[in-house]
PyMOL Python script that loads the backbone (N, CA, C, O; Angstrom):
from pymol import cmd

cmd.read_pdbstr("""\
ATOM      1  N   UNK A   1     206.097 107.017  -3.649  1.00  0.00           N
ATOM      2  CA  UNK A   1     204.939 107.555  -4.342  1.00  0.00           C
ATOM      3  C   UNK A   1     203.920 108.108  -3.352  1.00  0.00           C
ATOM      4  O   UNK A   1     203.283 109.143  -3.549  1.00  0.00           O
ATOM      5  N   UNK A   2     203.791 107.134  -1.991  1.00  0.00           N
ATOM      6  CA  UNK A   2     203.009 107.873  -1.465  1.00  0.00           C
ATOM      7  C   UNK A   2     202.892 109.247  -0.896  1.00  0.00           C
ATOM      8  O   UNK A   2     201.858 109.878  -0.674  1.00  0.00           O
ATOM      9  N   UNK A   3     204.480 109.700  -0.643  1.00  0.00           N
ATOM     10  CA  UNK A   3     204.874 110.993  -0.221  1.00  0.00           C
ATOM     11  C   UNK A   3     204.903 112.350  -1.486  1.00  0.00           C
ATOM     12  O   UNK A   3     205.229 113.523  -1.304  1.00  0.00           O
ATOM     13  N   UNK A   4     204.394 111.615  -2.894  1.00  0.00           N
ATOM     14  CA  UNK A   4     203.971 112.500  -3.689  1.00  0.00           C
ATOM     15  C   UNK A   4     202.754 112.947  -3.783  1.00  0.00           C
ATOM     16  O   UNK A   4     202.447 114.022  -4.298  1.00  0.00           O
ATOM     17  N   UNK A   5     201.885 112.029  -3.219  1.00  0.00           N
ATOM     18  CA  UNK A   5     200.221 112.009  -3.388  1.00  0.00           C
ATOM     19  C   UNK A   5     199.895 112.817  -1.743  1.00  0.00           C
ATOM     20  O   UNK A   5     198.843 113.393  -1.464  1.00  0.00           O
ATOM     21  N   UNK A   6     200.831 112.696  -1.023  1.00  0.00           N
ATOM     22  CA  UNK A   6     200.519 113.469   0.411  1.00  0.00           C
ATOM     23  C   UNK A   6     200.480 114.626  -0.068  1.00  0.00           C
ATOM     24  O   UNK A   6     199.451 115.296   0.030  1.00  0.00           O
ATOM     25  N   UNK A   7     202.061 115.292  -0.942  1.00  0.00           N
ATOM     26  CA  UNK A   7     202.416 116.916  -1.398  1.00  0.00           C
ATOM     27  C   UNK A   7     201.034 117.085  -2.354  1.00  0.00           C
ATOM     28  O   UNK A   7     200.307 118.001  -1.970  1.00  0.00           O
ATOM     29  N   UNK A   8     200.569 116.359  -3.515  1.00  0.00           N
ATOM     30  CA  UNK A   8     199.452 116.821  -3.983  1.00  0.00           C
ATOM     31  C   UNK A   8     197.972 116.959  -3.753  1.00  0.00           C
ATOM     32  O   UNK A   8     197.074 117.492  -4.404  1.00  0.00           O
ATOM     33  N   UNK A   9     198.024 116.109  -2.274  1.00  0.00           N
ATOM     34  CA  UNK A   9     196.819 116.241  -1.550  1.00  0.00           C
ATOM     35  C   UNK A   9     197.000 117.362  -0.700  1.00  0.00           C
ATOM     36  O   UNK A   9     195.929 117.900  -0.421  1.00  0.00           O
ATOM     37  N   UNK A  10     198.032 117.910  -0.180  1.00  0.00           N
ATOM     38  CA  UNK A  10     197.983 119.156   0.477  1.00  0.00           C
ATOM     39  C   UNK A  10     197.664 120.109  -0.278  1.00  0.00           C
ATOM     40  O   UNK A  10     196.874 120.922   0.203  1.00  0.00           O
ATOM     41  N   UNK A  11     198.004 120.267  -1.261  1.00  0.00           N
ATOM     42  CA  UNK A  11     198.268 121.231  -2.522  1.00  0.00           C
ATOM     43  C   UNK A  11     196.643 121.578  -2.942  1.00  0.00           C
ATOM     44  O   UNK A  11     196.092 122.668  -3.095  1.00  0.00           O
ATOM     45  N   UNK A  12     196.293 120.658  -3.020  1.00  0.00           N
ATOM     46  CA  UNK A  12     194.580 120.515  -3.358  1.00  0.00           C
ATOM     47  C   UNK A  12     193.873 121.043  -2.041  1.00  0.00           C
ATOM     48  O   UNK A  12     192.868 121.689  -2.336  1.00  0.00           O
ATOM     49  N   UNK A  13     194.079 120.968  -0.785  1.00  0.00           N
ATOM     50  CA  UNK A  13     193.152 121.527   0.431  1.00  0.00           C
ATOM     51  C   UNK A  13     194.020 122.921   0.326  1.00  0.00           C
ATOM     52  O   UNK A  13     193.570 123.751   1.115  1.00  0.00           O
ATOM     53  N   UNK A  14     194.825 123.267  -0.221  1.00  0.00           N
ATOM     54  CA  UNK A  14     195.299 124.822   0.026  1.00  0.00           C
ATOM     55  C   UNK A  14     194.449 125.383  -0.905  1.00  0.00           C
ATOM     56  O   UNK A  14     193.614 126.237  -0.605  1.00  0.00           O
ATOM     57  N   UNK A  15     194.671 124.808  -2.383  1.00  0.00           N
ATOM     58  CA  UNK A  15     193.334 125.495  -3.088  1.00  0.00           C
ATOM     59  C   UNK A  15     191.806 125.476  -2.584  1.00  0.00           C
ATOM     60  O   UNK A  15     190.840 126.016  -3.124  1.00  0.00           O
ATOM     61  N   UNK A  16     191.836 124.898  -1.694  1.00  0.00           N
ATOM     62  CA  UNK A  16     189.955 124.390  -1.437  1.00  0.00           C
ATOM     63  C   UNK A  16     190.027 125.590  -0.321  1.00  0.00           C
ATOM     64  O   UNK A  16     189.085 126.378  -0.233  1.00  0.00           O
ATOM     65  N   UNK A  17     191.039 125.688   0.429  1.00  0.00           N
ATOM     66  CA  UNK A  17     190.851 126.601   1.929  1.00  0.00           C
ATOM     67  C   UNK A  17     190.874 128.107   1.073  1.00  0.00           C
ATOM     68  O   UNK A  17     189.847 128.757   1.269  1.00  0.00           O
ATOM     69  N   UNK A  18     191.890 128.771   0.146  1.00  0.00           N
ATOM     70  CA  UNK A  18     192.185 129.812  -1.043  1.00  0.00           C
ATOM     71  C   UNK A  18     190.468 130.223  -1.748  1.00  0.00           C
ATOM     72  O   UNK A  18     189.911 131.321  -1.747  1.00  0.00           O
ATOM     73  N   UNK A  19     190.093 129.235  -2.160  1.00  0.00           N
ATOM     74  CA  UNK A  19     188.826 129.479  -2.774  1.00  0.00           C
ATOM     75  C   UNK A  19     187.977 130.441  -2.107  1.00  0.00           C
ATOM     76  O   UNK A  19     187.725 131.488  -2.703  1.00  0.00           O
ATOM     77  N   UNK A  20     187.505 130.238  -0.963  1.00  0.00           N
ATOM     78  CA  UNK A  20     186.996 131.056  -0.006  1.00  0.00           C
ATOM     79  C   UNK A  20     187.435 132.925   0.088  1.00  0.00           C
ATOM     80  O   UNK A  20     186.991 134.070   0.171  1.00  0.00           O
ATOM     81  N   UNK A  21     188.243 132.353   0.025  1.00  0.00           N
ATOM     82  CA  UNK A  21     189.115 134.318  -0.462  1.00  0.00           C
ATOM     83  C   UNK A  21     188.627 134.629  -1.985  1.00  0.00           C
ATOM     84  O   UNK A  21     187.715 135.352  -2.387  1.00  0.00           O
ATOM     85  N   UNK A  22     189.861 133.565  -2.903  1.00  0.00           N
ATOM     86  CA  UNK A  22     189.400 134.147  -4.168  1.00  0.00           C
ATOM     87  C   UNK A  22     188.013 133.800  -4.655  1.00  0.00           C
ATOM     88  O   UNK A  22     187.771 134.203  -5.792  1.00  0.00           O
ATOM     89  N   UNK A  23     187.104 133.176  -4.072  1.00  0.00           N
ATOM     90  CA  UNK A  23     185.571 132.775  -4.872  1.00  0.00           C
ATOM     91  C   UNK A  23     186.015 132.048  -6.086  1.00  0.00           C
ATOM     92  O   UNK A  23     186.094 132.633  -7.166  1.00  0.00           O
ATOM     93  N   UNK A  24     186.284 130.897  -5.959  1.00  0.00           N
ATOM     94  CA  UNK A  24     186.948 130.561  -7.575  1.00  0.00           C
ATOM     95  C   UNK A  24     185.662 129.604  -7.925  1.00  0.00           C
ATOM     96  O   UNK A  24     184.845 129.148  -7.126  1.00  0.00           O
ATOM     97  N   UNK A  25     185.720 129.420  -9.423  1.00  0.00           N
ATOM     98  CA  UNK A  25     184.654 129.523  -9.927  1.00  0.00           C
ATOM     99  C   UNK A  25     183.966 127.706 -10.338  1.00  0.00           C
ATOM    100  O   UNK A  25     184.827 126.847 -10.530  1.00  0.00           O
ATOM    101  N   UNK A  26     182.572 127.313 -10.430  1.00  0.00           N
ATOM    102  CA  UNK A  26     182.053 125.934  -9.895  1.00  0.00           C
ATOM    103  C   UNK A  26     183.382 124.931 -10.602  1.00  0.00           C
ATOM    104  O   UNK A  26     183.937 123.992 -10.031  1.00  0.00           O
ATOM    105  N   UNK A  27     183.695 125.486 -12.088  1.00  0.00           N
ATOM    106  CA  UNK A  27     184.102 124.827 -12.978  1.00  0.00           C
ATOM    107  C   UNK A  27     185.797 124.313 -12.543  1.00  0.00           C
ATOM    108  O   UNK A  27     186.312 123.237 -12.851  1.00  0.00           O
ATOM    109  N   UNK A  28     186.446 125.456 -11.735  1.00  0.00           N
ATOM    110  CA  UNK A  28     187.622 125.200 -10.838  1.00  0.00           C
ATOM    111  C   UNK A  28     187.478 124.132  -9.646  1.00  0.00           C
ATOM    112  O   UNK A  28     188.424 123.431  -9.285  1.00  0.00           O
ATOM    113  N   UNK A  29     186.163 124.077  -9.056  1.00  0.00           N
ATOM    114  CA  UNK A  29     186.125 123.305  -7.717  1.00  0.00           C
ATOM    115  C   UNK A  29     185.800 121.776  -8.248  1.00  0.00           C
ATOM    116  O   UNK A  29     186.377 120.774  -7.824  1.00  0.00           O
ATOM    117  N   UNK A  30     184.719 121.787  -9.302  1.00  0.00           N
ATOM    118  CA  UNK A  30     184.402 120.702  -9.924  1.00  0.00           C
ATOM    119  C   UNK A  30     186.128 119.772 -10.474  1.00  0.00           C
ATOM    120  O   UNK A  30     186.318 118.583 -10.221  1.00  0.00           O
ATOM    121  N   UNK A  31     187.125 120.635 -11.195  1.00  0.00           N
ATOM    122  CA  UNK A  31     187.982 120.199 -11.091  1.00  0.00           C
ATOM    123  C   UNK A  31     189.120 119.596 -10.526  1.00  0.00           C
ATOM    124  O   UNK A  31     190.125 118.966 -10.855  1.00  0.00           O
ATOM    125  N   UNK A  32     188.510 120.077  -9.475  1.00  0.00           N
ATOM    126  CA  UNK A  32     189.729 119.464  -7.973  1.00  0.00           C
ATOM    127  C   UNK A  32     189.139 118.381  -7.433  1.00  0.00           C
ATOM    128  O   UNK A  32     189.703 117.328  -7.138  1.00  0.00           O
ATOM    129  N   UNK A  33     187.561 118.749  -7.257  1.00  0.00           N
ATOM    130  CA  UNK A  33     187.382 117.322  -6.895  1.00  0.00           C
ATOM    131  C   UNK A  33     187.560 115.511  -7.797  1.00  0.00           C
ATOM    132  O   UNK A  33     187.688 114.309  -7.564  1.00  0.00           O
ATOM    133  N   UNK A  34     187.444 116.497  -8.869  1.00  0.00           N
ATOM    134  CA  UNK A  34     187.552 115.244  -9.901  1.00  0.00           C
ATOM    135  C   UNK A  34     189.156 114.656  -9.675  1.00  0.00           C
ATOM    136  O   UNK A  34     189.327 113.438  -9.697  1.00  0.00           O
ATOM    137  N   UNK A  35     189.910 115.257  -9.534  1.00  0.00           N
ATOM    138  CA  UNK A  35     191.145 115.023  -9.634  1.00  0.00           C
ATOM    139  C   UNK A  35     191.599 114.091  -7.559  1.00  0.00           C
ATOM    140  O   UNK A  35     192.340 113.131  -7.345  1.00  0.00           O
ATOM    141  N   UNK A  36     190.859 114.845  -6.618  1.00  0.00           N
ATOM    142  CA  UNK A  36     190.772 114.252  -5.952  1.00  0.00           C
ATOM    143  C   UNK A  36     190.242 112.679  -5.862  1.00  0.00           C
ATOM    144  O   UNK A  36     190.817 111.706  -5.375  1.00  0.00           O
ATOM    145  N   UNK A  37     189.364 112.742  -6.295  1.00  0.00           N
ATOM    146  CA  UNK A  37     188.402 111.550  -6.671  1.00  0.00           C
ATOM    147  C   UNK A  37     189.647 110.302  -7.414  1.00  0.00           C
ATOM    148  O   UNK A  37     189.855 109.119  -7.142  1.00  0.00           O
ATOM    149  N   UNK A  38     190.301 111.277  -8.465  1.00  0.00           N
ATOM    150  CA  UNK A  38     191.530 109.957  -8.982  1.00  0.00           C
ATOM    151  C   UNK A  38     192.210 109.560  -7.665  1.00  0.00           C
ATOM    152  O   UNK A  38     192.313 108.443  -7.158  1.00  0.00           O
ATOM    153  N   UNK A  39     192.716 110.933  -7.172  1.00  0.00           N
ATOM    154  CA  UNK A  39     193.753 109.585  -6.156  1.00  0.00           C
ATOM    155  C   UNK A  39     193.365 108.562  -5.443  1.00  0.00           C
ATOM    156  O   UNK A  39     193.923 107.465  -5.476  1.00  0.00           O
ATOM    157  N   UNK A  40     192.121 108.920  -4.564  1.00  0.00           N
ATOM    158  CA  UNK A  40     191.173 108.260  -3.755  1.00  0.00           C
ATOM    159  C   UNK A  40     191.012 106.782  -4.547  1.00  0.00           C
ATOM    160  O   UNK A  40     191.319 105.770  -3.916  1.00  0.00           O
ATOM    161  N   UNK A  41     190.525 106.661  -5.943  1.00  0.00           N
ATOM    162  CA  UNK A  41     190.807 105.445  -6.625  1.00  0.00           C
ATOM    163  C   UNK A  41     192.479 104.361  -6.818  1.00  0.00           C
ATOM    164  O   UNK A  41     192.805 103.224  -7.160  1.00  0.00           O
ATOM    165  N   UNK A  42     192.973 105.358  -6.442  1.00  0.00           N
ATOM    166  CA  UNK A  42     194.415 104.818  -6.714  1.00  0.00           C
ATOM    167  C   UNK A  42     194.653 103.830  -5.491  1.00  0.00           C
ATOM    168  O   UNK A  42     195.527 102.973  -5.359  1.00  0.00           O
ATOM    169  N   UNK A  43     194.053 104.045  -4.993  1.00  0.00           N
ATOM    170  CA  UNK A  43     194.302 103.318  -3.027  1.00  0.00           C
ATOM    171  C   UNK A  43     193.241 102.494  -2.712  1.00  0.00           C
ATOM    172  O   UNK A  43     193.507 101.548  -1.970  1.00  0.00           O
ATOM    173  N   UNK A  44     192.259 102.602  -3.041  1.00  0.00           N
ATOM    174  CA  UNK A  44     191.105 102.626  -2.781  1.00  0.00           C
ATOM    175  C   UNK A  44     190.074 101.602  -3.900  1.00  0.00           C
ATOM    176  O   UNK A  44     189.279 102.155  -4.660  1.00  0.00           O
ATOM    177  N   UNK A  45     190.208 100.258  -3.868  1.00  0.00           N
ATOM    178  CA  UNK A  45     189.201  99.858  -5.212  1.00  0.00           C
ATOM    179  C   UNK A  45     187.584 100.220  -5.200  1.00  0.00           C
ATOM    180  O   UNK A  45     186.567  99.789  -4.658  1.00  0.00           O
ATOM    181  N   UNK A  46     187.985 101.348  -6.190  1.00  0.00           N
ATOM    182  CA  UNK A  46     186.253 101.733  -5.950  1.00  0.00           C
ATOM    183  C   UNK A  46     186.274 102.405  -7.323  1.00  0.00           C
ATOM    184  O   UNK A  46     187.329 102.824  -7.800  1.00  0.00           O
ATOM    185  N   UNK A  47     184.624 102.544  -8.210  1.00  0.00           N
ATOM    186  CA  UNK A  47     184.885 103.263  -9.294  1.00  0.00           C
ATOM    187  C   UNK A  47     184.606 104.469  -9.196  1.00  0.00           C
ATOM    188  O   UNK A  47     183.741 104.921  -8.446  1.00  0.00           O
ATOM    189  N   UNK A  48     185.385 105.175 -10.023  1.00  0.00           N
ATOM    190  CA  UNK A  48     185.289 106.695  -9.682  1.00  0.00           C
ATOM    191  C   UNK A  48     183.533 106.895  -9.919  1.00  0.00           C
ATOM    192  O   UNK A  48     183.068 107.664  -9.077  1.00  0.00           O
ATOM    193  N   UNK A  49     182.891 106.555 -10.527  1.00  0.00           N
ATOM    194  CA  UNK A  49     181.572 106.979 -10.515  1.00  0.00           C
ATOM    195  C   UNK A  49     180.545 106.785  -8.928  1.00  0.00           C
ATOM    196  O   UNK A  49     179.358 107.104  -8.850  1.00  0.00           O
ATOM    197  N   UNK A  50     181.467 106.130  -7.669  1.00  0.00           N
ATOM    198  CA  UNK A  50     180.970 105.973  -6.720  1.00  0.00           C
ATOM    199  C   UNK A  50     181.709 106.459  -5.993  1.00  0.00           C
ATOM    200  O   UNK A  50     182.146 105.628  -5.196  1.00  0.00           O
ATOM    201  N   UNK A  51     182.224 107.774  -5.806  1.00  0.00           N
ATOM    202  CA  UNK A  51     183.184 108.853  -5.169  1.00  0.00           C
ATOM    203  C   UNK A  51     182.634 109.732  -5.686  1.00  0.00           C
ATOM    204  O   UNK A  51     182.426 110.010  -6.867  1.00  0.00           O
ATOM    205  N   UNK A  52     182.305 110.341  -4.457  1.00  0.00           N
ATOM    206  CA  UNK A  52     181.536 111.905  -4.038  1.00  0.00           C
ATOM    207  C   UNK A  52     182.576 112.386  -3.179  1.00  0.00           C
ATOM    208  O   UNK A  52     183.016 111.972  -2.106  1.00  0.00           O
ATOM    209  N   UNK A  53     182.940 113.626  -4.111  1.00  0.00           N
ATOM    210  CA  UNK A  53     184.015 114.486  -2.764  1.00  0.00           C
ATOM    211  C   UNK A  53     182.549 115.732  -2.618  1.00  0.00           C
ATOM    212  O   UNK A  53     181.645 116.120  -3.357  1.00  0.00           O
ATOM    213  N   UNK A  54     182.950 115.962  -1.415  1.00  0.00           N
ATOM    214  CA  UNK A  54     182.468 117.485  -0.613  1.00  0.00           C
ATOM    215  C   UNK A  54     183.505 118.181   0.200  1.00  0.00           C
ATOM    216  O   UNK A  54     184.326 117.870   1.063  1.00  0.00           O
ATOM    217  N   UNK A  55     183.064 119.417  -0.531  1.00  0.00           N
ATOM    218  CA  UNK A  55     183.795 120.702  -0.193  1.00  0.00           C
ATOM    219  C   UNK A  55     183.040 121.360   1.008  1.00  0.00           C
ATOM    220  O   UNK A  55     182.002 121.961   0.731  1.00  0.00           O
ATOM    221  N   UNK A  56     183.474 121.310   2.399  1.00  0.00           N
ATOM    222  CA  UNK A  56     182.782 122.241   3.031  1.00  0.00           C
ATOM    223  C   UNK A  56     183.378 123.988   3.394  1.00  0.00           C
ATOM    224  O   UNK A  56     184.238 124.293   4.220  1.00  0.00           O
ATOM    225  N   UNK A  57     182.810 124.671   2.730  1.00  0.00           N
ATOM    226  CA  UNK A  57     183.045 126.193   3.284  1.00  0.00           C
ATOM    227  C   UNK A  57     182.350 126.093   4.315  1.00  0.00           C
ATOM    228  O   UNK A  57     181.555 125.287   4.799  1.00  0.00           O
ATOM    229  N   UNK A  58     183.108 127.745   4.740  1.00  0.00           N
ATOM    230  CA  UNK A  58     181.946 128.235   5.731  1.00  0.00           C
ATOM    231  C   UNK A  58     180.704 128.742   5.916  1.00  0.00           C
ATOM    232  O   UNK A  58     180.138 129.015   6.974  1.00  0.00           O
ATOM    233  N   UNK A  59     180.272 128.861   4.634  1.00  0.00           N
ATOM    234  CA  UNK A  59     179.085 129.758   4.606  1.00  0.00           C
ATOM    235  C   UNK A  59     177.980 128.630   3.549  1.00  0.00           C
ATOM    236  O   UNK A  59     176.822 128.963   3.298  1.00  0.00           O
ATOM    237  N   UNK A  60     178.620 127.250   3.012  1.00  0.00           N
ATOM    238  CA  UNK A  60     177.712 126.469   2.096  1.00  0.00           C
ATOM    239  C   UNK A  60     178.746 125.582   2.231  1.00  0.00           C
ATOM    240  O   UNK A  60     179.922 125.556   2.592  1.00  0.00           O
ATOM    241  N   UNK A  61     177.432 124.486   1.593  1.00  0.00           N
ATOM    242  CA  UNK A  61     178.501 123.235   1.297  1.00  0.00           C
ATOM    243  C   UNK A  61     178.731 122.843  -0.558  1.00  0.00           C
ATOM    244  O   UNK A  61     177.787 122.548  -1.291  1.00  0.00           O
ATOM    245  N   UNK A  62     179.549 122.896  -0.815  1.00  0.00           N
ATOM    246  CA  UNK A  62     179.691 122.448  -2.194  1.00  0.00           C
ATOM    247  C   UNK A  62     179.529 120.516  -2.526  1.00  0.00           C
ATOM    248  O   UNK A  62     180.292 119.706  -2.000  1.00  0.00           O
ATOM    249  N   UNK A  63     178.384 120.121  -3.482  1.00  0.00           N
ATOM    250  CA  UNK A  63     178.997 118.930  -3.816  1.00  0.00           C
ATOM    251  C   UNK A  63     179.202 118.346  -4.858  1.00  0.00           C
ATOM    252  O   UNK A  63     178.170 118.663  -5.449  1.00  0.00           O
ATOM    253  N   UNK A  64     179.810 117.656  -5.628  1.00  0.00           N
ATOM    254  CA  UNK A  64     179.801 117.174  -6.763  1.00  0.00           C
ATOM    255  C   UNK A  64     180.519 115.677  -6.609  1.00  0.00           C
ATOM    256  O   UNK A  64     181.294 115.236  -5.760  1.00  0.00           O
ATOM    257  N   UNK A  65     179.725 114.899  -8.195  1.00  0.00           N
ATOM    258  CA  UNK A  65     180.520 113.301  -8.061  1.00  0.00           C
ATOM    259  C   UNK A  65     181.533 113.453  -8.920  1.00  0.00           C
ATOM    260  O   UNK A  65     181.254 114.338  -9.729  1.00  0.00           O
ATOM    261  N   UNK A  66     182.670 112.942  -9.116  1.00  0.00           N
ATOM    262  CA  UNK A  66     183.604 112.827  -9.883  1.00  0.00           C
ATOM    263  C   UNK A  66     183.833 112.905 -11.269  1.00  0.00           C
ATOM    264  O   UNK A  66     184.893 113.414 -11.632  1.00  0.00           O
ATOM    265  N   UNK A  67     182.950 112.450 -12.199  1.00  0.00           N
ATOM    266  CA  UNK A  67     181.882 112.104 -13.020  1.00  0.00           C
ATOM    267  C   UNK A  67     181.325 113.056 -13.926  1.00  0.00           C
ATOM    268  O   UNK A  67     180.380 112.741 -14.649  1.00  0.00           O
TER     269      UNK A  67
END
""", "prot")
cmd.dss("prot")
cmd.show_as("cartoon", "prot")
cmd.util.cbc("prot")
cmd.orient("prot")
């Protein structure tokens, strides 16, 4: 299992690095992080309402809580 959550954690920083090209939109990024935020709970005992992912571009930082 863990070598599935590696392929879908890569999968998720290809969209985050992609964004930057395509400008994809808050409601797309808000979604990845949320979904990030699950796995991070899966490993991790913590409640998702206390997981903050950040997105750093190059030109801003994006943040949102899971939530």
């Amino acid at each position: 299992m863990c070598h599935r959550s590696k392929g879908v954690a890569k999968e998720r920083l290809k969209l985050m690095i992609d964004s930057r090209r395509k400008q994809l939109d808050d409601e797309t990024l808000a979604q990845i992080r949320h979904e990030i935020g699950e796995i991070v709970t899966r490993y991790v005992d913590i409640e998702p309402e206390n997981v903050e992912i950040k997105i750093i571009l190059k030109d801003y930082i994006c943040s949102n809580n899971t939530n």
